[in-house]
C-alpha positions as CSV (number, residue, x, y, z in Angstrom):
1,X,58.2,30.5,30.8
2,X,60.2,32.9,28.8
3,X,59.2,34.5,25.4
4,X,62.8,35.7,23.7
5,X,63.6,37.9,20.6
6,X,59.6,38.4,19.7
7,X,59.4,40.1,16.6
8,X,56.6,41.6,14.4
9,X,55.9,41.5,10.9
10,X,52.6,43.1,9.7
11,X,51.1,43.7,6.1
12,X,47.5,45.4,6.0
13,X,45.7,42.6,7.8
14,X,48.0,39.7,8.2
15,X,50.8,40.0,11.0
16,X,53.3,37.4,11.5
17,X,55.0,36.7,15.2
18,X,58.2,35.4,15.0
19,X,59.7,34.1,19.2
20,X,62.1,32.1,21.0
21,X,60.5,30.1,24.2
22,X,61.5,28.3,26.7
23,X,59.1,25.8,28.4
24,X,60.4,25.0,31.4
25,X,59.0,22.0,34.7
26,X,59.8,21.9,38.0
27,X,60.8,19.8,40.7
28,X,58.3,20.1,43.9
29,X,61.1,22.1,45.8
30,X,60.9,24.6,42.8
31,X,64.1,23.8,41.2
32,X,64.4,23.6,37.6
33,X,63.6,20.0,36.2
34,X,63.4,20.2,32.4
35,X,63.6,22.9,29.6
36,X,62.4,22.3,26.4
37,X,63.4,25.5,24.0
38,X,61.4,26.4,21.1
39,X,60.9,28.4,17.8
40,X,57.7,30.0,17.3
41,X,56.0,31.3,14.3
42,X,52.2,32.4,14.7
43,X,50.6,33.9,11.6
44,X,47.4,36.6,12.4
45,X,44.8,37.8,10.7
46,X,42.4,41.2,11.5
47,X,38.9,39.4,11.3
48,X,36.2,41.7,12.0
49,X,38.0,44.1,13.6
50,X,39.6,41.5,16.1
51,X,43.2,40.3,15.5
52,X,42.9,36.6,15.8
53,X,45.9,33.1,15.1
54,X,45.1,31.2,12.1
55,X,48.3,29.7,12.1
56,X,50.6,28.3,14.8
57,X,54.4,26.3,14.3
58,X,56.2,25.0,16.8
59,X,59.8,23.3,16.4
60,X,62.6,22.3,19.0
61,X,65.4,24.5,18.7
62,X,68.6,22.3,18.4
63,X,71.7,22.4,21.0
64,X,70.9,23.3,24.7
65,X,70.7,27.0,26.0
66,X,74.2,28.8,27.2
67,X,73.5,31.9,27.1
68,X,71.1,34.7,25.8
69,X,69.8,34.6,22.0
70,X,71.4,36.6,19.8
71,X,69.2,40.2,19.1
72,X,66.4,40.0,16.1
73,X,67.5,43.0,14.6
């Protein structure tokens, strides 16, 4: 698995992730057999004290990967 550009986003008690990732199978002699790449967006709140997801989104990211992402900044 890789987890690419993460970025950070908080506000009091609400932080929002923002990642690239990369889910990858393999073929029994370890070789690469599928990757699937993704956008992720994961919303969390500070709920008693403990930082905790109340919202997850997932979509493909069109095109196929040729090289590195671009940086977040």
């Amino acid at each position: 698995m890789e987890f690419i550009n993460p970025l950070v986003q908080v506000h009091g008690d609400t932080a929002v992730l923002f990642y690239n990732f990369f889910s990858t199978r393999l073929n029994p002699d370890g070789t690469i057999k599928t990757r699937t790449p993704w956008n992720c967006t994961e919303v969390f709140a500070k709920i008693d004290s403990k930082w905790k997801i109340i919202h997850t989104h997932w979509s493909f990211i069109n095109g196929q990967r040729t090289g590195s992402f671009p940086s977040a900044d």
